[in-house]
N, CA, C and O atoms as a GROMACS GRO file, in nm:
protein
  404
    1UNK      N    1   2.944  -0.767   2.508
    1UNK     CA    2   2.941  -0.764   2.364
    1UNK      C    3   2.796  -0.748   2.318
    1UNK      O    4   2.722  -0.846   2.330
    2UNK      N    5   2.758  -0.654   2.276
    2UNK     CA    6   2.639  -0.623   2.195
    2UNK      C    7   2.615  -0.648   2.039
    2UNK      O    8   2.692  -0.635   1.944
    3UNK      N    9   2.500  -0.683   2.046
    3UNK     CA   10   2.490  -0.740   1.898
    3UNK      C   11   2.380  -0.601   1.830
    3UNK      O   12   2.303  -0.523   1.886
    4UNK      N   13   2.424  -0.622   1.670
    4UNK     CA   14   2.359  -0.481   1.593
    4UNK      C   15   2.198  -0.550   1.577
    4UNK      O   16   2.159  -0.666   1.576
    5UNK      N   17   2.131  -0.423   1.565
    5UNK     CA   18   2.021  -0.463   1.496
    5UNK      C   19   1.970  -0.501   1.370
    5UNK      O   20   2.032  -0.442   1.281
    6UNK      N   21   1.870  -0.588   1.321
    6UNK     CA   22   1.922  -0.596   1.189
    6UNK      C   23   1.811  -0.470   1.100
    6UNK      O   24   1.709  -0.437   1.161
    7UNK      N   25   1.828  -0.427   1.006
    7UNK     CA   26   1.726  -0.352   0.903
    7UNK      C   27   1.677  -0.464   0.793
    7UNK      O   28   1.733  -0.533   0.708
    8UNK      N   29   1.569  -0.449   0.833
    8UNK     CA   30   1.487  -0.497   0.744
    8UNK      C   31   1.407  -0.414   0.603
    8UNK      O   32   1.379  -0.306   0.656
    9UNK      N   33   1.374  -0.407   0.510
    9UNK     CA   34   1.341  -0.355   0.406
    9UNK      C   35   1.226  -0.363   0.421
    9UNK      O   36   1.190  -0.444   0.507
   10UNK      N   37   1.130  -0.292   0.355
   10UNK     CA   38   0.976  -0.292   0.401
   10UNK      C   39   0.952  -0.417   0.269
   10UNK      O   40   0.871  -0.508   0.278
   11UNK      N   41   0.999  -0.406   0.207
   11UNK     CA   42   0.967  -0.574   0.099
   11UNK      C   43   0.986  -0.690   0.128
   11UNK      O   44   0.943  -0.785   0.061
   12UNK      N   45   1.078  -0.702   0.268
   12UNK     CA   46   1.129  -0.797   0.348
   12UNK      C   47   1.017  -0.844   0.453
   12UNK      O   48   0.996  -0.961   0.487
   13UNK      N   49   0.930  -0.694   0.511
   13UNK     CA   50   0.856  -0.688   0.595
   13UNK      C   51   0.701  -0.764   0.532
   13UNK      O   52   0.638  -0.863   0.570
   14UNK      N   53   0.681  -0.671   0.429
   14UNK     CA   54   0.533  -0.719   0.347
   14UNK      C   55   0.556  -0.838   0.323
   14UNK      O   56   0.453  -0.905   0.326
   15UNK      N   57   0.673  -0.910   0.293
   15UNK     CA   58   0.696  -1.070   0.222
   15UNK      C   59   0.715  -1.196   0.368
   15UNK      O   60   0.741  -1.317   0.364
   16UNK      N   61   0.694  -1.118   0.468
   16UNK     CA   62   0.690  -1.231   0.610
   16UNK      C   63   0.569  -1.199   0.619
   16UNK      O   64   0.496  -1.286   0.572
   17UNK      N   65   0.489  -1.064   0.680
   17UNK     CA   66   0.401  -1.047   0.656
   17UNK      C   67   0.268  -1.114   0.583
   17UNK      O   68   0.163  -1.136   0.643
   18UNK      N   69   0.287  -1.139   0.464
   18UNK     CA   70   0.201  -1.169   0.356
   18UNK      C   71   0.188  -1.342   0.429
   18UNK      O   72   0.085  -1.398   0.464
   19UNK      N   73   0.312  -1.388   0.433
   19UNK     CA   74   0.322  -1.497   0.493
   19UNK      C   75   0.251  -1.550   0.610
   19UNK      O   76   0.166  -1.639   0.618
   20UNK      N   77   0.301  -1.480   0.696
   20UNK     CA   78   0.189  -1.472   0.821
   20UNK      C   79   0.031  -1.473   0.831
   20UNK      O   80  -0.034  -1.523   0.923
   21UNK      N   81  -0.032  -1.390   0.686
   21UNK     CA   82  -0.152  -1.380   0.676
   21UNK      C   83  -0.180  -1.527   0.613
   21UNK      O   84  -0.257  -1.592   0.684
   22UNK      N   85  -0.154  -1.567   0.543
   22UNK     CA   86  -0.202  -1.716   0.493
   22UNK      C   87  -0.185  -1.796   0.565
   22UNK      O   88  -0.213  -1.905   0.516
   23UNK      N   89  -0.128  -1.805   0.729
   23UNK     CA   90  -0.119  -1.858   0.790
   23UNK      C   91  -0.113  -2.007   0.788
   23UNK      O   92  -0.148  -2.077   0.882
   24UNK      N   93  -0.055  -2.060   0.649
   24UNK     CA   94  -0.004  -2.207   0.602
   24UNK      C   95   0.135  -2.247   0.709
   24UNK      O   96   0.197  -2.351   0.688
   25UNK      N   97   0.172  -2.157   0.820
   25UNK     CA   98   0.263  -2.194   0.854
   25UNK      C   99   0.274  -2.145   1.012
   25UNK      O  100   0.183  -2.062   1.022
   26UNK      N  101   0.320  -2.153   1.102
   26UNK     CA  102   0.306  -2.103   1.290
   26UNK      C  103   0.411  -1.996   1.278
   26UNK      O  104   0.498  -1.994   1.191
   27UNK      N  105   0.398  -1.919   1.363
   27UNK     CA  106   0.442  -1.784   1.357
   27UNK      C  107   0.615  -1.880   1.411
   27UNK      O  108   0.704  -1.863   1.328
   28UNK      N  109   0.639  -1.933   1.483
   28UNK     CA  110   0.737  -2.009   1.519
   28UNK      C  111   0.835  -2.100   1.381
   28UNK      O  112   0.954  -2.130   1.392
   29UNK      N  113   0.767  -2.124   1.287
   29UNK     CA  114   0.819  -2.184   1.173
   29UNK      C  115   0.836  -2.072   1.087
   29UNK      O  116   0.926  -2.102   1.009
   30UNK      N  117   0.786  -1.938   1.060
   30UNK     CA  118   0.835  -1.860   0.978
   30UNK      C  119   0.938  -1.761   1.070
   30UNK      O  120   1.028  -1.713   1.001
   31UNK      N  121   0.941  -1.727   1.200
   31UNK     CA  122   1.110  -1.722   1.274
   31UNK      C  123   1.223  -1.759   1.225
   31UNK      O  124   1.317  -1.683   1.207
   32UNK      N  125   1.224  -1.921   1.189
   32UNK     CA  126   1.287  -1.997   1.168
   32UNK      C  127   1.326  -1.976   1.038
   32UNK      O  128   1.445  -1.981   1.008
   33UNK      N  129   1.236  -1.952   0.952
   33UNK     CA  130   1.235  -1.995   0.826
   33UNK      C  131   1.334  -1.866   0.753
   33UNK      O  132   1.429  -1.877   0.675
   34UNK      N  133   1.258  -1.712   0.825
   34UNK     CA  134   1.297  -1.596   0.820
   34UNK      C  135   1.404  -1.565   0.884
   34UNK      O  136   1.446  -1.463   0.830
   35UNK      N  137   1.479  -1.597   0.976
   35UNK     CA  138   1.560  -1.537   1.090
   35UNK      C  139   1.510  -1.408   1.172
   35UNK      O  140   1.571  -1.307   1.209
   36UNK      N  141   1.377  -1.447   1.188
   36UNK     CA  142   1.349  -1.302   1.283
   36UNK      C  143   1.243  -1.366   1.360
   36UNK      O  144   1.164  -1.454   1.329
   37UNK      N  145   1.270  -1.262   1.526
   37UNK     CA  146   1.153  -1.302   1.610
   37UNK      C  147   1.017  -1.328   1.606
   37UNK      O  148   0.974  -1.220   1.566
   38UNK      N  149   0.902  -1.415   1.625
   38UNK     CA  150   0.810  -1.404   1.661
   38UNK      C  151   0.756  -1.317   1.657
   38UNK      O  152   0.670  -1.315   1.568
   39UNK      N  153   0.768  -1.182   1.755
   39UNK     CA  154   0.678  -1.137   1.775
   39UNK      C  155   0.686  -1.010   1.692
   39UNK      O  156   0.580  -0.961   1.651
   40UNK      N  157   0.792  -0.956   1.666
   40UNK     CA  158   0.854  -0.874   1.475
   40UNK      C  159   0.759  -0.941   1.419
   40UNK      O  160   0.654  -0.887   1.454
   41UNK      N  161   0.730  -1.055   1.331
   41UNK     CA  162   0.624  -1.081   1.286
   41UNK      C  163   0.486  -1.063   1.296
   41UNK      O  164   0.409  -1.031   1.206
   42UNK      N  165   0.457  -1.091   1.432
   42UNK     CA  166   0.358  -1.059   1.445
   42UNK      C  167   0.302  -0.904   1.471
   42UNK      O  168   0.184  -0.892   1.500
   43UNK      N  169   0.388  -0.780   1.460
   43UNK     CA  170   0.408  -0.677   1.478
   43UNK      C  171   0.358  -0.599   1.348
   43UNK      O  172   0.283  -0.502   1.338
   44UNK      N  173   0.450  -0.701   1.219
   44UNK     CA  174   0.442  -0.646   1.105
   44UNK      C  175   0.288  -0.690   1.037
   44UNK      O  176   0.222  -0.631   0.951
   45UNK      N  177   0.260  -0.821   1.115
   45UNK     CA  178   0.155  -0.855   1.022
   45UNK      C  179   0.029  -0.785   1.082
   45UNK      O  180  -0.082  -0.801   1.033
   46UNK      N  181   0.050  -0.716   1.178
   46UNK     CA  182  -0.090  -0.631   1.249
   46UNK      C  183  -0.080  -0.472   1.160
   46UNK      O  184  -0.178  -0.410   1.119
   47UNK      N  185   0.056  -0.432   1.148
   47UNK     CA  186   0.078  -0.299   1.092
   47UNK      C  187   0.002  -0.310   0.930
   47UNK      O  188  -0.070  -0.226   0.877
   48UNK      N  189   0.046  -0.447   0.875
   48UNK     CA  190  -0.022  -0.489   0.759
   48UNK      C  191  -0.141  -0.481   0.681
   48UNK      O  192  -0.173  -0.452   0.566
   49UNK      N  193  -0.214  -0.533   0.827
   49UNK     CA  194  -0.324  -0.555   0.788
   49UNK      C  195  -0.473  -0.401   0.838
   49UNK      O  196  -0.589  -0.385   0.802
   50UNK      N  197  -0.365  -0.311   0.947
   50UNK     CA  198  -0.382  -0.221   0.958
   50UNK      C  199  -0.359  -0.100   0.838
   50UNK      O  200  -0.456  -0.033   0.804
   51UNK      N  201  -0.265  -0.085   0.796
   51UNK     CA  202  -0.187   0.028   0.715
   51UNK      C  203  -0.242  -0.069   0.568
   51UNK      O  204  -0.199  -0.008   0.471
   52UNK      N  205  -0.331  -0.215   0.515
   52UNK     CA  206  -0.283  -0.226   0.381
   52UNK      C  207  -0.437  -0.126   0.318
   52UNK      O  208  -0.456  -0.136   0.197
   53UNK      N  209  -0.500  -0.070   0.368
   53UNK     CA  210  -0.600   0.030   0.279
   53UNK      C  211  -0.541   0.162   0.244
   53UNK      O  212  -0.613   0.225   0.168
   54UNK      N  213  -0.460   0.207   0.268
   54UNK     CA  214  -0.362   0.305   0.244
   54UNK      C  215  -0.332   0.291   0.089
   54UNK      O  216  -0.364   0.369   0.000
   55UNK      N  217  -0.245   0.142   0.078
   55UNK     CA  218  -0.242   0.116  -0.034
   55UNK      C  219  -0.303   0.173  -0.161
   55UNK      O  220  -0.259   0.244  -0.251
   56UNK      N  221  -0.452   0.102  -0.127
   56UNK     CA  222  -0.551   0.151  -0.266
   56UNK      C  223  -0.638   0.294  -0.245
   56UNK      O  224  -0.714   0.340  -0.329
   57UNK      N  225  -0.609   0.354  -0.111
   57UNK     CA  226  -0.621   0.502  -0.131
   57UNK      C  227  -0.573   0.581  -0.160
   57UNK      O  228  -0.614   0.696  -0.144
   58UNK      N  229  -0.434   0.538  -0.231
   58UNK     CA  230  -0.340   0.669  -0.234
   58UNK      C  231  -0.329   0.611  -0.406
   58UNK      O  232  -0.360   0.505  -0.459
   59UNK      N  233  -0.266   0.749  -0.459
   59UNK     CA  234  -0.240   0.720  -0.608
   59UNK      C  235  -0.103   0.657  -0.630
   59UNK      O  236  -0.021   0.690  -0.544
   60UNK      N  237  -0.057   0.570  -0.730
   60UNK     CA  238   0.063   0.467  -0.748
   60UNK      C  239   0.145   0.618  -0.782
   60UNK      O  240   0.085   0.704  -0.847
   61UNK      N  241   0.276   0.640  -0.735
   61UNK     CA  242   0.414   0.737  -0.735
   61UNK      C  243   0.374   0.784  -0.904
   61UNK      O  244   0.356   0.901  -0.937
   62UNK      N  245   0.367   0.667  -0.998
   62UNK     CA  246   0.386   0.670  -1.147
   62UNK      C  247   0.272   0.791  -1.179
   62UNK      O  248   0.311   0.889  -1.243
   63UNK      N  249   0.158   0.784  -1.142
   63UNK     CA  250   0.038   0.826  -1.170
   63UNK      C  251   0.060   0.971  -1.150
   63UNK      O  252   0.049   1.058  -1.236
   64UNK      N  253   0.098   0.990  -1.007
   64UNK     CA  254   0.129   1.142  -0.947
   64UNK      C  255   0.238   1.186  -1.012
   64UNK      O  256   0.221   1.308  -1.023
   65UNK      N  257   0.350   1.153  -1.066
   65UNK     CA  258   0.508   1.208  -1.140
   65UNK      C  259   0.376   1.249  -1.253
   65UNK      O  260   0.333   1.364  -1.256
   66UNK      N  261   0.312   1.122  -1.358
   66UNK     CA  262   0.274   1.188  -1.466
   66UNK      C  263   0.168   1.322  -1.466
   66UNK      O  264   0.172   1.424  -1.536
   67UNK      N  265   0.087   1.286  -1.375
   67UNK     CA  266   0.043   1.410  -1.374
   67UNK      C  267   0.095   1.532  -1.285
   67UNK      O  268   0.027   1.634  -1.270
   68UNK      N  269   0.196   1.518  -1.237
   68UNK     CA  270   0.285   1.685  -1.227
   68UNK      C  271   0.331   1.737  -1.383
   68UNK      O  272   0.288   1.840  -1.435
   69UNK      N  273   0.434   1.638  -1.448
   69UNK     CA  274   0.448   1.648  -1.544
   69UNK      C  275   0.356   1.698  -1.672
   69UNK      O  276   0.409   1.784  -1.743
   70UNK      N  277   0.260   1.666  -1.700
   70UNK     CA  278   0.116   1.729  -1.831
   70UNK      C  279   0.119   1.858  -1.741
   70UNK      O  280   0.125   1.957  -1.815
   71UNK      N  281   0.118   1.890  -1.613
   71UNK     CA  282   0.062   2.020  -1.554
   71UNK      C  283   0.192   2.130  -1.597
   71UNK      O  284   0.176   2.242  -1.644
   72UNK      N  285   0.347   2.052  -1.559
   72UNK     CA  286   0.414   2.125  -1.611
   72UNK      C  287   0.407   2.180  -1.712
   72UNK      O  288   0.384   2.298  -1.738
   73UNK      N  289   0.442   2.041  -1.814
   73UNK     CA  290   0.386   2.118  -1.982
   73UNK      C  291   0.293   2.210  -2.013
   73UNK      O  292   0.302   2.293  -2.104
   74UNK      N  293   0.184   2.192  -1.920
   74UNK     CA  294   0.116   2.342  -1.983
   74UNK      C  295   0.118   2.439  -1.945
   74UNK      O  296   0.059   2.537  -1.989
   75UNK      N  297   0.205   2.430  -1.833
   75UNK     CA  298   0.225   2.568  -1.765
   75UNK      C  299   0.385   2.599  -1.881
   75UNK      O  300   0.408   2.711  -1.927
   76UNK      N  301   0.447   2.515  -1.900
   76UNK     CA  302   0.554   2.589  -1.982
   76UNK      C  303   0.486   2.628  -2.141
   76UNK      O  304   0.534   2.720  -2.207
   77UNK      N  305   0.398   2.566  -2.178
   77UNK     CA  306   0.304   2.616  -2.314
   77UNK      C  307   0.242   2.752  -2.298
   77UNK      O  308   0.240   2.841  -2.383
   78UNK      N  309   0.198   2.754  -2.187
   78UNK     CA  310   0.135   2.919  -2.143
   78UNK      C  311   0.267   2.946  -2.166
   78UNK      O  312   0.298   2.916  -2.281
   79UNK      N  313   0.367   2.996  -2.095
   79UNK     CA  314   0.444   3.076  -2.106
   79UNK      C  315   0.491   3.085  -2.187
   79UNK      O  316   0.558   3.187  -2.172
   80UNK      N  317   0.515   3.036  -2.305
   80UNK     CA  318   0.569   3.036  -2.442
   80UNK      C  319   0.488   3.149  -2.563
   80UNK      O  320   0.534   3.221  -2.652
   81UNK      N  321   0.328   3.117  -2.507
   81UNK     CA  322   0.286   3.213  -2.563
   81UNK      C  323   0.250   3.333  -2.482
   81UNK      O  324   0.172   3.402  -2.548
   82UNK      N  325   0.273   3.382  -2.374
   82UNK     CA  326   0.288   3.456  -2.302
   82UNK      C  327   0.388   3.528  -2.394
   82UNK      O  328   0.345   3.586  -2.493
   83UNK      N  329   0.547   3.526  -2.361
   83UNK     CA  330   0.668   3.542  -2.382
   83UNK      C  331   0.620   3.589  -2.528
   83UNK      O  332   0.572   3.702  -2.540
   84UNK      N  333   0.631   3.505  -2.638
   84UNK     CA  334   0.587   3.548  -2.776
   84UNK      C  335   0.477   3.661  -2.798
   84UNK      O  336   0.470   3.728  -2.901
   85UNK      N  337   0.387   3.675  -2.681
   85UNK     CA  338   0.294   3.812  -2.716
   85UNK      C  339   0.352   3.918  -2.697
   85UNK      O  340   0.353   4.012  -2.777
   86UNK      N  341   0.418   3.916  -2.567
   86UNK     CA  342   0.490   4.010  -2.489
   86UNK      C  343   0.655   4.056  -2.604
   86UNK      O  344   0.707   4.167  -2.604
   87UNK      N  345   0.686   3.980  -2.656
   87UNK     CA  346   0.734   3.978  -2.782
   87UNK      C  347   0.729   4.079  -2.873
   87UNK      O  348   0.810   4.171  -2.882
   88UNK      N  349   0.633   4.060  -2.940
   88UNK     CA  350   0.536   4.101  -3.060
   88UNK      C  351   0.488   4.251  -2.992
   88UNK      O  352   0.555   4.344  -3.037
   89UNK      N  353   0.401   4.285  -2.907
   89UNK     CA  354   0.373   4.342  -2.872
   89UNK      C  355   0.491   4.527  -2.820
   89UNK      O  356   0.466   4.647  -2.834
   90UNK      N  357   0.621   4.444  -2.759
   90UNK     CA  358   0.670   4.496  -2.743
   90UNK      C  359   0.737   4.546  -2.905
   90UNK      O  360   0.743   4.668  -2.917
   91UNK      N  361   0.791   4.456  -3.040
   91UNK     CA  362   0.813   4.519  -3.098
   91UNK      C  363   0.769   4.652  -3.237
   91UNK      O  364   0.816   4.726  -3.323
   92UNK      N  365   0.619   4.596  -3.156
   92UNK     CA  366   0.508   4.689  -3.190
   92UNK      C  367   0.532   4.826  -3.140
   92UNK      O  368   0.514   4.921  -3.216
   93UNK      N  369   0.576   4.845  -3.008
   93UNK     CA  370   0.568   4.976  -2.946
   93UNK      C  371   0.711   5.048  -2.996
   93UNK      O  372   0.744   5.166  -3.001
   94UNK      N  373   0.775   4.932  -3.030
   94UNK     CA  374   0.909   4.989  -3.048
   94UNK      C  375   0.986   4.993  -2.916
   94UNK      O  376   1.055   5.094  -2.903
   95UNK      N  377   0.990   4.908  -2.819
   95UNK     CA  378   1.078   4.903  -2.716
   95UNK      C  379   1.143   4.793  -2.723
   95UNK      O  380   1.245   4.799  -2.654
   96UNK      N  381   1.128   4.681  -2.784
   96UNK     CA  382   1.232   4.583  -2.883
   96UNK      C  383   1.241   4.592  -3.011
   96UNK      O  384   1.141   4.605  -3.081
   97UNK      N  385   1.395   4.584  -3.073
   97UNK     CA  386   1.397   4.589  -3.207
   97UNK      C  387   1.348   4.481  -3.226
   97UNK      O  388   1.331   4.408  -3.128
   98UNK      N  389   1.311   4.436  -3.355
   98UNK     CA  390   1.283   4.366  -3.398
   98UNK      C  391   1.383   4.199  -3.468
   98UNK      O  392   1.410   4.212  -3.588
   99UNK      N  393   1.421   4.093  -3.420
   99UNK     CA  394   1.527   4.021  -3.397
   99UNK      C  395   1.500   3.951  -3.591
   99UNK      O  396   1.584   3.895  -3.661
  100UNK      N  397   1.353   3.985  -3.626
  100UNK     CA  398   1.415   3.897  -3.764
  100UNK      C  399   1.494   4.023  -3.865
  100UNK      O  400   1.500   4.144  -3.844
  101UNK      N  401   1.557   3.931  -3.991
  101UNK     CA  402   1.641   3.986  -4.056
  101UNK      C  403   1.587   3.994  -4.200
  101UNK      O  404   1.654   4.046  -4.288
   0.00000   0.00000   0.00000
């Protein structure tokens, strides 16, 4: 009979983790405390303290969405007046009628 593994959440991970670093407690009492091995802990809290400058080198998700977004908008603002010259222009030459009434 084999037993499953369990998944852990990386918020699960940073929050034993974090734990581990304040070291108010023996890697043996937060096992306990957590339901997970020893040395999983001590695994996560090396990846932690390895991988936590990543953190403040990279830009927060929010920051990067908004600025795709302003870049969109002005790329759809160019084209608006793009479209409207190309417009105008064309019903200048007479290869579009002209749509007002």
């Amino acid at each position: 009979m084999s037993t499953r593994r369990k998944k852990h959440s990386a918020a699960f991970k940073a929050q034993v983790a974090i734990e581990a670093i304040k070291e108010a407690e023996t890697l043996s009492e937060l096992a306990k405390r957590f339901d997970v091995h020893p040395q999983m802990i001590s695994n996560w809290k090396r990846e932690f303290l390895v991988r936590g400058a990543e953190i403040f080198s990279t830009k927060a998700p929010d920051e990067e969405v908004a600025k795709r977004e302003k870049e969109l908008y002005e790329k759809i603002g160019r084209l608006e007046v793009e479209v409207d010259f190309c417009r105008r222009a064309s019903e200048q030459l007479g290869i579009l009628k002209s749509s007002k009434k």
